[in-house]
CHARMM-style PDB file with segment names, atoms N, HN, CA, C and O in Angstrom:
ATOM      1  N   UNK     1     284.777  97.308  64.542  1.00  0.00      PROA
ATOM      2  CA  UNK     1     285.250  98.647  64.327  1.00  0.00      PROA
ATOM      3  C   UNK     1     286.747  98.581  64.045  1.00  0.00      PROA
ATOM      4  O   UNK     1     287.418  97.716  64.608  1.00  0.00      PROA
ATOM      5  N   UNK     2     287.324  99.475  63.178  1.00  0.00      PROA
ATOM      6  HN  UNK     2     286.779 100.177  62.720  1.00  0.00      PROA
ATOM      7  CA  UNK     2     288.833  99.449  62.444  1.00  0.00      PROA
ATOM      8  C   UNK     2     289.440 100.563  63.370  1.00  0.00      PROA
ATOM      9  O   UNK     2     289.045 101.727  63.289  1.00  0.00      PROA
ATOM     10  N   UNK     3     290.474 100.142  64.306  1.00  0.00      PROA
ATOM     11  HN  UNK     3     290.795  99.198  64.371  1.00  0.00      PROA
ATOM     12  CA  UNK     3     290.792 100.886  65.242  1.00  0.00      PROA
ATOM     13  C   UNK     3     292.858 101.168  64.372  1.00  0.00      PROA
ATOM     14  O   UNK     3     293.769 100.349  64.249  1.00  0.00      PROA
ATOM     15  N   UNK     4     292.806 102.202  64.107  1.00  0.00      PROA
ATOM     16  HN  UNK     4     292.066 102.868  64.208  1.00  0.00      PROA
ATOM     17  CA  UNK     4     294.738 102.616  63.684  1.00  0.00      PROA
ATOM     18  C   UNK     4     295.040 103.030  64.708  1.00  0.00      PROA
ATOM     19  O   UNK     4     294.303 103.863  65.234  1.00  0.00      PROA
ATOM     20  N   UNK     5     296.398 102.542  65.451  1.00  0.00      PROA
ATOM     21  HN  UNK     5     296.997 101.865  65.023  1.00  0.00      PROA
ATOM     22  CA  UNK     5     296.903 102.979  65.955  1.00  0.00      PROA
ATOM     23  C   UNK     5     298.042 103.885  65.566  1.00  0.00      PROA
ATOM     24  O   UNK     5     298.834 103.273  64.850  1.00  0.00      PROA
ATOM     25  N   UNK     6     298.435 105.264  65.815  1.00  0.00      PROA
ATOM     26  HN  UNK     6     297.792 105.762  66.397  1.00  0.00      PROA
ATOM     27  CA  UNK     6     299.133 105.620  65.282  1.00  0.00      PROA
ATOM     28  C   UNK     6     300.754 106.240  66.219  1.00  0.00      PROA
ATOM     29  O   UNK     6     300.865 105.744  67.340  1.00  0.00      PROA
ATOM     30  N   UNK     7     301.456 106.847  65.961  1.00  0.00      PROA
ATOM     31  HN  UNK     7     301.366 107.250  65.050  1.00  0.00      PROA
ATOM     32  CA  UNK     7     302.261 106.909  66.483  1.00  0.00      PROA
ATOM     33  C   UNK     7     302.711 108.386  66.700  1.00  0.00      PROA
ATOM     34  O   UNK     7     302.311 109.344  66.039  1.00  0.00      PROA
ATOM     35  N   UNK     8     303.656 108.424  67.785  1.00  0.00      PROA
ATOM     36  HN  UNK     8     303.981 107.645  68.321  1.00  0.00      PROA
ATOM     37  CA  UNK     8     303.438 109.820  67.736  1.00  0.00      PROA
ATOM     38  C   UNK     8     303.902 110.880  66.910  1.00  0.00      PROA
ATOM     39  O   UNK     8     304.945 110.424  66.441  1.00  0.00      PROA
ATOM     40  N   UNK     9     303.736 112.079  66.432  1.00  0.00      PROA
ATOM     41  HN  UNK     9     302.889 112.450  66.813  1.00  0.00      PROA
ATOM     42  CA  UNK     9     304.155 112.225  65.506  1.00  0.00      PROA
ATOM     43  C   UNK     9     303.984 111.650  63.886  1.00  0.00      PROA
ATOM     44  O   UNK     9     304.840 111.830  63.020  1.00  0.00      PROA
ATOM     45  N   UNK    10     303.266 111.246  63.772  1.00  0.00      PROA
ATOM     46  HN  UNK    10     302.571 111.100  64.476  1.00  0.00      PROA
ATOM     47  CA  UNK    10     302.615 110.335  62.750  1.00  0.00      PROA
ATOM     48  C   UNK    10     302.289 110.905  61.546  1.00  0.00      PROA
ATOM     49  O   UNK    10     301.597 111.867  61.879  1.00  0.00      PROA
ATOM     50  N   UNK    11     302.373 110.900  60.215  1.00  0.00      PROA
ATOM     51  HN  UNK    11     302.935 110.118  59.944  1.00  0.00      PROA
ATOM     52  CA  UNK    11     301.996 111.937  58.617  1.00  0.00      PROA
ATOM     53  C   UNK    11     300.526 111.450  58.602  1.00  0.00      PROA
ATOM     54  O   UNK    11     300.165 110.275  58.534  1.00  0.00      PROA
ATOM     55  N   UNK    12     299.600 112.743  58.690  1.00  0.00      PROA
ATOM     56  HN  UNK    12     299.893 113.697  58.745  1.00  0.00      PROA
ATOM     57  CA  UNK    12     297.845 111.872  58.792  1.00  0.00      PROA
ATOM     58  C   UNK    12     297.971 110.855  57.484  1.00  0.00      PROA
ATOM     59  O   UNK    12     297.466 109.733  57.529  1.00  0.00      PROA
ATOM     60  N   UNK    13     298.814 111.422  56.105  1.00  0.00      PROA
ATOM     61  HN  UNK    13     299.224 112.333  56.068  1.00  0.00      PROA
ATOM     62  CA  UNK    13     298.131 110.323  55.000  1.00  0.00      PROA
ATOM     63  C   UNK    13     298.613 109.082  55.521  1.00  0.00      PROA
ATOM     64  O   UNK    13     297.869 108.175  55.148  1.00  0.00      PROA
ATOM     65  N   UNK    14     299.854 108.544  56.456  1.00  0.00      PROA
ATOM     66  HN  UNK    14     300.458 109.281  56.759  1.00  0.00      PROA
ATOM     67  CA  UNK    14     300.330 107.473  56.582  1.00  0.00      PROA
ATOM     68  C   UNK    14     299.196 106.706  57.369  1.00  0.00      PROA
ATOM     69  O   UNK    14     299.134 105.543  56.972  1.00  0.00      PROA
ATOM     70  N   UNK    15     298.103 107.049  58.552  1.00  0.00      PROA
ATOM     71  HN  UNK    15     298.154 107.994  58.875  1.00  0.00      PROA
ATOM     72  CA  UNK    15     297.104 106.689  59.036  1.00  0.00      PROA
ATOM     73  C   UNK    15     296.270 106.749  58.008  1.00  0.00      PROA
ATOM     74  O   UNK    15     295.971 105.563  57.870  1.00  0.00      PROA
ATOM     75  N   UNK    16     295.372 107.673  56.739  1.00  0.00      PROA
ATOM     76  HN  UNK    16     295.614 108.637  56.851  1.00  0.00      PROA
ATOM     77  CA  UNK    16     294.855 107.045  56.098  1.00  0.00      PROA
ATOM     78  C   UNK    16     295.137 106.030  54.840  1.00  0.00      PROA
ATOM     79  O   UNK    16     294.391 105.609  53.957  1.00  0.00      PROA
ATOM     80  N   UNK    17     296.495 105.817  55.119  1.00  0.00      PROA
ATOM     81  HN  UNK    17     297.102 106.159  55.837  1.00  0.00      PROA
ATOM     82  CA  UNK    17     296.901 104.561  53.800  1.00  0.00      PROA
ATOM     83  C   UNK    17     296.327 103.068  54.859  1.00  0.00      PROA
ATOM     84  O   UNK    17     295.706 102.095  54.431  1.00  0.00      PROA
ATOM     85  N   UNK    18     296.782 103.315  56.309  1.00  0.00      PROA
ATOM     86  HN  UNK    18     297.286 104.105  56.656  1.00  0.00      PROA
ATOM     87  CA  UNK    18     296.978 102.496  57.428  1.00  0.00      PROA
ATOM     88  C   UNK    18     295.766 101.738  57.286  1.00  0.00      PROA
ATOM     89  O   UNK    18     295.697 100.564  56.924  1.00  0.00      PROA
ATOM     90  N   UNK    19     294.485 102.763  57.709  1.00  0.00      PROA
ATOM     91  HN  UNK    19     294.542 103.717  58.003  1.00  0.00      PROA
ATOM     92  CA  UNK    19     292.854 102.376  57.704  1.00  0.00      PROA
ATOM     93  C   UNK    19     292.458 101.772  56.407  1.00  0.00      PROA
ATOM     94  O   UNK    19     292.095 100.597  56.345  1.00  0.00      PROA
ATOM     95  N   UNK    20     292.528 102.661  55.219  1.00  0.00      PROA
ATOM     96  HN  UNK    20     292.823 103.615  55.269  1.00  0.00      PROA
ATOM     97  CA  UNK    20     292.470 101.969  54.068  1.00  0.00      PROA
ATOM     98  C   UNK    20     292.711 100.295  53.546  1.00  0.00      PROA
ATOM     99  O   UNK    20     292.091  99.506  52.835  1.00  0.00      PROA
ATOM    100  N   UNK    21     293.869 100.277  54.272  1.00  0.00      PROA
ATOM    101  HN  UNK    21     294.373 100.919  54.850  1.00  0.00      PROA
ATOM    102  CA  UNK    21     294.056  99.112  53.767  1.00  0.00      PROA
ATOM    103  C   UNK    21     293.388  97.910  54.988  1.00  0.00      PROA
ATOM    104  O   UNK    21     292.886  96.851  54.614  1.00  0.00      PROA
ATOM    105  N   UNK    22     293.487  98.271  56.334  1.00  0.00      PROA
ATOM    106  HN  UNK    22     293.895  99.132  56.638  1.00  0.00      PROA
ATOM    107  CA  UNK    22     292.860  97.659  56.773  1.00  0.00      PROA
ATOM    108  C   UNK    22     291.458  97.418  56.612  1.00  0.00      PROA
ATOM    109  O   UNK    22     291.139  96.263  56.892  1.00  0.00      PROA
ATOM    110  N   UNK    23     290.469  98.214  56.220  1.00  0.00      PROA
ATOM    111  HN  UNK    23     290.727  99.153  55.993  1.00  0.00      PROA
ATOM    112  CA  UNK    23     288.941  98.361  55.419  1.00  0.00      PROA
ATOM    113  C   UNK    23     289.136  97.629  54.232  1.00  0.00      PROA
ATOM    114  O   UNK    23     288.203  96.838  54.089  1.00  0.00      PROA
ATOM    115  N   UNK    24     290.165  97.549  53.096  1.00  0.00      PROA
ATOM    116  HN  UNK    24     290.923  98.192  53.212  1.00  0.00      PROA
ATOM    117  CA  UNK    24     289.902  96.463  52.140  1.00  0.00      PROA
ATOM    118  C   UNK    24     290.466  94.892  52.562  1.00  0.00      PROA
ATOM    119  O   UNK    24     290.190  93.883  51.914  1.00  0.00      PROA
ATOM    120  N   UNK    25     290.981  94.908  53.307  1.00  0.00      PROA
ATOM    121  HN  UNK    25     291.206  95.727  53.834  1.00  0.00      PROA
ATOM    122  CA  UNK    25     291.200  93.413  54.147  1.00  0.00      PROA
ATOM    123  C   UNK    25     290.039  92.808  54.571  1.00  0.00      PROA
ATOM    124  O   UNK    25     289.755  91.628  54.361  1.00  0.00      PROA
ATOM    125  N   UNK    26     289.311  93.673  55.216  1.00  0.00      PROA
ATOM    126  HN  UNK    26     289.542  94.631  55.386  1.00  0.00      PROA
ATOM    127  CA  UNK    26     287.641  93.039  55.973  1.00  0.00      PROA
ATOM    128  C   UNK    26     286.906  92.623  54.986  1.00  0.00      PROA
ATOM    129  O   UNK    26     286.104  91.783  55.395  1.00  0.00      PROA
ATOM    130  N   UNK    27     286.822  92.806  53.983  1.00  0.00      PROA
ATOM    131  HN  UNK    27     287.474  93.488  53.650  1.00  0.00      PROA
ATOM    132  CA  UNK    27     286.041  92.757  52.807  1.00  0.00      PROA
ATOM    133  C   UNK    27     284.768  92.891  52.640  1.00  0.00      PROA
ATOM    134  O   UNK    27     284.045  92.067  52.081  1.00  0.00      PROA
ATOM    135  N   UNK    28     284.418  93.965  53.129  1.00  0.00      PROA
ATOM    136  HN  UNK    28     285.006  94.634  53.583  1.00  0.00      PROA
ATOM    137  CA  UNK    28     283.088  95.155  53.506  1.00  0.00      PROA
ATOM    138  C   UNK    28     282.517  95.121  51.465  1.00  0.00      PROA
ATOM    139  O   UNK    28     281.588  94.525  50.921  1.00  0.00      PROA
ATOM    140  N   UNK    29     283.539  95.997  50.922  1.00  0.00      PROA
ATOM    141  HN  UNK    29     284.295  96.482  51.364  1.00  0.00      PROA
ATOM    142  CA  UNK    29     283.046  96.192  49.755  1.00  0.00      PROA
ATOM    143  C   UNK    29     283.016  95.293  49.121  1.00  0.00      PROA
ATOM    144  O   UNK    29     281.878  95.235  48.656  1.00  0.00      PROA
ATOM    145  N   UNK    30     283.811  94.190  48.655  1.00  0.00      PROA
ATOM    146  HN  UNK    30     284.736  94.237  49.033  1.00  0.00      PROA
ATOM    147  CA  UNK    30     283.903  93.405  48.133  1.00  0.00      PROA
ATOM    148  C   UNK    30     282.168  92.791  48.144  1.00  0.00      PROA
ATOM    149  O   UNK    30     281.276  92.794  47.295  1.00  0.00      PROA
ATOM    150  N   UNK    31     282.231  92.467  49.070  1.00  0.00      PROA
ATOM    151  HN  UNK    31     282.956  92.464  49.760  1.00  0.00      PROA
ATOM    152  CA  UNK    31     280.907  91.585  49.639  1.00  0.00      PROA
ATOM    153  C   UNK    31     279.657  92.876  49.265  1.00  0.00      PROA
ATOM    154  O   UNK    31     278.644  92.281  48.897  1.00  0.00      PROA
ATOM    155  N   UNK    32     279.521  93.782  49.255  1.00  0.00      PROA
ATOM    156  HN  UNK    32     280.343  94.266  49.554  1.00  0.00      PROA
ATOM    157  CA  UNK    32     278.323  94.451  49.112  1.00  0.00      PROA
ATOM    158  C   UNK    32     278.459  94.472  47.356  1.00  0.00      PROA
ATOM    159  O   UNK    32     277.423  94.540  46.694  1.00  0.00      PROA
ATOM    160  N   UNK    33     279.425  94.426  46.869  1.00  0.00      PROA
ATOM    161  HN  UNK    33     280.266  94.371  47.407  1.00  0.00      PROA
ATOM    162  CA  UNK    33     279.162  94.453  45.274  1.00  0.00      PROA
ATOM    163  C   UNK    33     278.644  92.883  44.765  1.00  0.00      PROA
ATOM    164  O   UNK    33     278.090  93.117  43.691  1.00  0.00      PROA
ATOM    165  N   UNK    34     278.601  92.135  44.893  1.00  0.00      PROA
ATOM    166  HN  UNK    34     279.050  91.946  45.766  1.00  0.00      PROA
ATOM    167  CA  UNK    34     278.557  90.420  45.187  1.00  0.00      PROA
ATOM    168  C   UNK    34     277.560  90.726  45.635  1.00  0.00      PROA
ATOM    169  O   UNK    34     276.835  89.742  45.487  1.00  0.00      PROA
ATOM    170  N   UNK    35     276.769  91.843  46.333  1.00  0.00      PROA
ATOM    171  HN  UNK    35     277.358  92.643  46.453  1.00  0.00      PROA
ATOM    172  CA  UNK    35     275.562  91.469  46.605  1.00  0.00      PROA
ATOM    173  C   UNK    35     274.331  92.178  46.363  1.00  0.00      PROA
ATOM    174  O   UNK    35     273.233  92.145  46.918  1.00  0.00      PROA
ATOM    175  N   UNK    36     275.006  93.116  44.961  1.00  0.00      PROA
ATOM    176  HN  UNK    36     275.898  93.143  44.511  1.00  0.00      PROA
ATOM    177  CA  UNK    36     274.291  94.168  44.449  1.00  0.00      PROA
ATOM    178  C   UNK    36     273.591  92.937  43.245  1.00  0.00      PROA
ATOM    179  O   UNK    36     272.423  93.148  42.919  1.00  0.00      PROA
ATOM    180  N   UNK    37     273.998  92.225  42.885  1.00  0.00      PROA
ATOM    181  HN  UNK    37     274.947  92.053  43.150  1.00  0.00      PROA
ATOM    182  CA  UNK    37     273.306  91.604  41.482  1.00  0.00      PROA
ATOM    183  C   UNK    37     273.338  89.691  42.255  1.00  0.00      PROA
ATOM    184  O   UNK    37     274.141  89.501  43.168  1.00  0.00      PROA
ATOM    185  N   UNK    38     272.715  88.855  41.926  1.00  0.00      PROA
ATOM    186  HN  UNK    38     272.062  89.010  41.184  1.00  0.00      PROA
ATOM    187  CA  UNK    38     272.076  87.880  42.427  1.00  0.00      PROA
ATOM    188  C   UNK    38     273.000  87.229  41.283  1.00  0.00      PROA
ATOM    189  O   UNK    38     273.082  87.663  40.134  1.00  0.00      PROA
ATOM    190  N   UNK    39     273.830  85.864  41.910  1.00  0.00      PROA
ATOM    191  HN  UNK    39     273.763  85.511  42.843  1.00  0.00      PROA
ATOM    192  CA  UNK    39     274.626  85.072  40.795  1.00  0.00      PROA
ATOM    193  C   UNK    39     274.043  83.546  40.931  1.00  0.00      PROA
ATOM    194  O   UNK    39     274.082  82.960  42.013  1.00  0.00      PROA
ATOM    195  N   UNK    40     273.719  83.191  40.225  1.00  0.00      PROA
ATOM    196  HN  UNK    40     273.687  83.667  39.346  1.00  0.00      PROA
ATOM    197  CA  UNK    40     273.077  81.611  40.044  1.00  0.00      PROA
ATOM    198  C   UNK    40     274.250  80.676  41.271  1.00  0.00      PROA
ATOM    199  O   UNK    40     275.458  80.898  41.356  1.00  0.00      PROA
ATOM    200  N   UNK    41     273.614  79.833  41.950  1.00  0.00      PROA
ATOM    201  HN  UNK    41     272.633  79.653  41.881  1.00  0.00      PROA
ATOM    202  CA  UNK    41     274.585  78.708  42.271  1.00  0.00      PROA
ATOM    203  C   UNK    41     275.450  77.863  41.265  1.00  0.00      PROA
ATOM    204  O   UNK    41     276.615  77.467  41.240  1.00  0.00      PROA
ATOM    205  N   UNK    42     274.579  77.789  40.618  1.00  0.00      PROA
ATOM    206  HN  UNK    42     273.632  78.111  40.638  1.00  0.00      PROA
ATOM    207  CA  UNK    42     275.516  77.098  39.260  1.00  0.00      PROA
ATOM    208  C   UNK    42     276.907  77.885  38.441  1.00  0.00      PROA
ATOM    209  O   UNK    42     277.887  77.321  37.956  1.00  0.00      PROA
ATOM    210  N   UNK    43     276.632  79.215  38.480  1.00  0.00      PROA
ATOM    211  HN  UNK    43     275.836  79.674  38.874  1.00  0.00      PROA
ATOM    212  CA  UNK    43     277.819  80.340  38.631  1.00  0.00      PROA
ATOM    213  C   UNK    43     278.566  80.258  39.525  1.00  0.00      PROA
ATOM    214  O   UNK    43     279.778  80.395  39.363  1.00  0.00      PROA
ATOM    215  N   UNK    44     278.021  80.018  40.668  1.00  0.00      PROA
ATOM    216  HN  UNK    44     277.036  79.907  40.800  1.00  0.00      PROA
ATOM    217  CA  UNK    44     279.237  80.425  41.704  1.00  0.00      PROA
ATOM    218  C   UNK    44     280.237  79.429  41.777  1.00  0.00      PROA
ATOM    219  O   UNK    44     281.464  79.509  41.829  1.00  0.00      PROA
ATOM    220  N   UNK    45     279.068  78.002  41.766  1.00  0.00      PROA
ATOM    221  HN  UNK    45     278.071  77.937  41.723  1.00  0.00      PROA
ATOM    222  CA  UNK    45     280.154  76.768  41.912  1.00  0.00      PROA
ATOM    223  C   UNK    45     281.309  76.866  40.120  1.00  0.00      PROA
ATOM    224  O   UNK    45     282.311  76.174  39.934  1.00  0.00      PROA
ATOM    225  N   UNK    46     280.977  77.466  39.528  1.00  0.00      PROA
ATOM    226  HN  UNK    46     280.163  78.028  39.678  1.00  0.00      PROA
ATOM    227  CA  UNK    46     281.884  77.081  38.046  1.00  0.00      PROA
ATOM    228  C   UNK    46     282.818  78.015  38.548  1.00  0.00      PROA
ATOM    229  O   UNK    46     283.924  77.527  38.785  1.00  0.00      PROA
ATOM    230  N   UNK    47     282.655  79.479  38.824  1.00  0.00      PROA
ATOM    231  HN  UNK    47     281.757  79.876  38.632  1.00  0.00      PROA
ATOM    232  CA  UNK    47     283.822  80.588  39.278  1.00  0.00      PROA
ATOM    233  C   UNK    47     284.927  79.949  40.439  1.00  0.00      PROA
ATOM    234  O   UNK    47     286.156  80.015  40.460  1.00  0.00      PROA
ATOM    235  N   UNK    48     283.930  79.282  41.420  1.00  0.00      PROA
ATOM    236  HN  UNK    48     282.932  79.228  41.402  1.00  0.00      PROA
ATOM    237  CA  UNK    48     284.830  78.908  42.502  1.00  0.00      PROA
ATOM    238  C   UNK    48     285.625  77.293  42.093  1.00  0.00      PROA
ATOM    239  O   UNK    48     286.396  76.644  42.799  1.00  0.00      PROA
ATOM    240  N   UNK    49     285.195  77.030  40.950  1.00  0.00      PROA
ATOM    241  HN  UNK    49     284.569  77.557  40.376  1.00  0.00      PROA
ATOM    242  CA  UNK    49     286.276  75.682  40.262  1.00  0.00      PROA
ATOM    243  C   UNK    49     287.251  76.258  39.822  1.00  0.00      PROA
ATOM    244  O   UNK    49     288.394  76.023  40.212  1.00  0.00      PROA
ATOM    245  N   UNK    50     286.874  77.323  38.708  1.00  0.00      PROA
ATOM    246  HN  UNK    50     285.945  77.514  38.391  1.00  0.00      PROA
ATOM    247  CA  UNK    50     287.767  77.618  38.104  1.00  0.00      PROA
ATOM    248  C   UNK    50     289.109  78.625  38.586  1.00  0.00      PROA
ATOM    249  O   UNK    50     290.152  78.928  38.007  1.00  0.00      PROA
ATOM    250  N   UNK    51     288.603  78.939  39.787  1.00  0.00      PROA
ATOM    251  HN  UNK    51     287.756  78.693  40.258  1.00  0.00      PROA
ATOM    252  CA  UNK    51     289.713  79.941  41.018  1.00  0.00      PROA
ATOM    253  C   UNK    51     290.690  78.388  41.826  1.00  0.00      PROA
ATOM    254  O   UNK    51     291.886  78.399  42.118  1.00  0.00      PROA
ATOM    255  N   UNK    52     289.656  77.134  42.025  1.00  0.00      PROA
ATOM    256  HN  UNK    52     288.685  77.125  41.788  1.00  0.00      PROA
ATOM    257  CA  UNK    52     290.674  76.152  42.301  1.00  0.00      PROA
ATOM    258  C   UNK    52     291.612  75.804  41.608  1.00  0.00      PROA
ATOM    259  O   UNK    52     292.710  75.518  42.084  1.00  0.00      PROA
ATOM    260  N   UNK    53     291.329  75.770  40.341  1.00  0.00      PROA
ATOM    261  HN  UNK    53     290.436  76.003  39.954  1.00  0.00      PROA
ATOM    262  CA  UNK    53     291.969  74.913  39.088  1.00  0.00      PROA
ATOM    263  C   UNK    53     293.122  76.580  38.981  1.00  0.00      PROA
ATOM    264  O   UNK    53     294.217  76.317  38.483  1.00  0.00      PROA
ATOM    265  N   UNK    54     293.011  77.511  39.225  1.00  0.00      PROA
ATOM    266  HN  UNK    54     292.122  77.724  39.630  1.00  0.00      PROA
ATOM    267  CA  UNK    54     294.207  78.726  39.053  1.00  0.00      PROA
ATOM    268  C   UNK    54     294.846  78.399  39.959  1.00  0.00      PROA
ATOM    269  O   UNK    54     295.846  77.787  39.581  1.00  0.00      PROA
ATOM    270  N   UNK    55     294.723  78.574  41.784  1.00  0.00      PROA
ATOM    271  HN  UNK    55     293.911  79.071  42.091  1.00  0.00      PROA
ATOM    272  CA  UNK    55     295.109  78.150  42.585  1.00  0.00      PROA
ATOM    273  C   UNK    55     296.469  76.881  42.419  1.00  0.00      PROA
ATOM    274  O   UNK    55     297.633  77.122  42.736  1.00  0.00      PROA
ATOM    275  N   UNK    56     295.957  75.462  41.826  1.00  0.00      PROA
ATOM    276  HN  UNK    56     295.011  75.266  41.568  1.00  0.00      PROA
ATOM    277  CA  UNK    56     296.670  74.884  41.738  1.00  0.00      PROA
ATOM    278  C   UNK    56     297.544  74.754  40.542  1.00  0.00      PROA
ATOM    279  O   UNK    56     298.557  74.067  40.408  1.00  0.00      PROA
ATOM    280  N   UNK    57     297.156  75.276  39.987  1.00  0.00      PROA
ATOM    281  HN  UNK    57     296.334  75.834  40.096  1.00  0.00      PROA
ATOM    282  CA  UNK    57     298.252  75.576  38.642  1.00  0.00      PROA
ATOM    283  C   UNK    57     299.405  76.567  39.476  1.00  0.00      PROA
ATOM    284  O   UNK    57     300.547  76.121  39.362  1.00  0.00      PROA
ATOM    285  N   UNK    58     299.309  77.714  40.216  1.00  0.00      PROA
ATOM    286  HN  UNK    58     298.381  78.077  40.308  1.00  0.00      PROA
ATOM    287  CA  UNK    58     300.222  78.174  40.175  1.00  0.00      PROA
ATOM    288  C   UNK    58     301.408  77.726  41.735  1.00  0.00      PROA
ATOM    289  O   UNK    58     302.514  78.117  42.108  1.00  0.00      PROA
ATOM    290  N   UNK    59     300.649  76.982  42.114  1.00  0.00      PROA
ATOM    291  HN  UNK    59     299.750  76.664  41.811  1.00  0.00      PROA
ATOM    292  CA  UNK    59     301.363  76.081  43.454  1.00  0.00      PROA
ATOM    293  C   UNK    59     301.916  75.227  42.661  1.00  0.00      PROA
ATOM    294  O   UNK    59     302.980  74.967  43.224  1.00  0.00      PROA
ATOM    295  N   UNK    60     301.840  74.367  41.293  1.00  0.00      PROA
ATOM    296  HN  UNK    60     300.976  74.578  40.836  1.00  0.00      PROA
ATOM    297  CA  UNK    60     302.811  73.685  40.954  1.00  0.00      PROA
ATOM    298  C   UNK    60     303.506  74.012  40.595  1.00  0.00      PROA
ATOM    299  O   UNK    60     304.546  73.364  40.710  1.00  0.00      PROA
ATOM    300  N   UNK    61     303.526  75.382  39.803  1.00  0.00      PROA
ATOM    301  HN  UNK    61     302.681  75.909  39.709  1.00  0.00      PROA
ATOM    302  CA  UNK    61     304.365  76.377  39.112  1.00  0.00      PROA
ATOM    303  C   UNK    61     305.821  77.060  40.088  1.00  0.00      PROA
ATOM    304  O   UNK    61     307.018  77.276  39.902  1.00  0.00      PROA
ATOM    305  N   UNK    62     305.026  77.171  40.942  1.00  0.00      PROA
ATOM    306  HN  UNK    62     304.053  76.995  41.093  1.00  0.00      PROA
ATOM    307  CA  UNK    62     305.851  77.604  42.409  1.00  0.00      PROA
ATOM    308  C   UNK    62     306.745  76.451  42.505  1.00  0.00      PROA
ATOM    309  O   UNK    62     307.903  76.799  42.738  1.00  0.00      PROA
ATOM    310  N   UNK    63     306.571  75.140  42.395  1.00  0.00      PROA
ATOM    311  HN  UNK    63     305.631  74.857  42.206  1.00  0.00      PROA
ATOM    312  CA  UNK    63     307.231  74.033  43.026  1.00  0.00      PROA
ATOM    313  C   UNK    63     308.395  73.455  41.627  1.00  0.00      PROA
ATOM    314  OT1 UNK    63     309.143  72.494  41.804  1.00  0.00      PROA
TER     315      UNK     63
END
């Protein structure tokens, strides 16, 4: 459960920016769209190469 703590005196939108963002951190939706359509293993492993091979391109880039 996503518990905001808020403060006193608090602007309600500043608690719902608060929750919001804590709900796309958990990655609730993310994961239910990923699991609306069925992706081959052979997909997943090429997507998750090709997110390594970005990954390290931009850590050398950084360096």
């Amino acid at each position: 459960m996503i518990v905001v703590q808020l403060k006193e005196g608090e602007n309600i939108e500043r608690a719902l920016k608060k929750f919001k963002r804590k709900y796309e951190r958990t990655g609730v939706v993310k994961e239910l769209r990923s699991r609306q359509a069925f992706t081959k293993p052979s997909v997943q492993k090429r997507k998750q190469k090709q997110h390594a091979v970005y990954v390290q391109k931009m850590q050398e880039n950084e360096d």
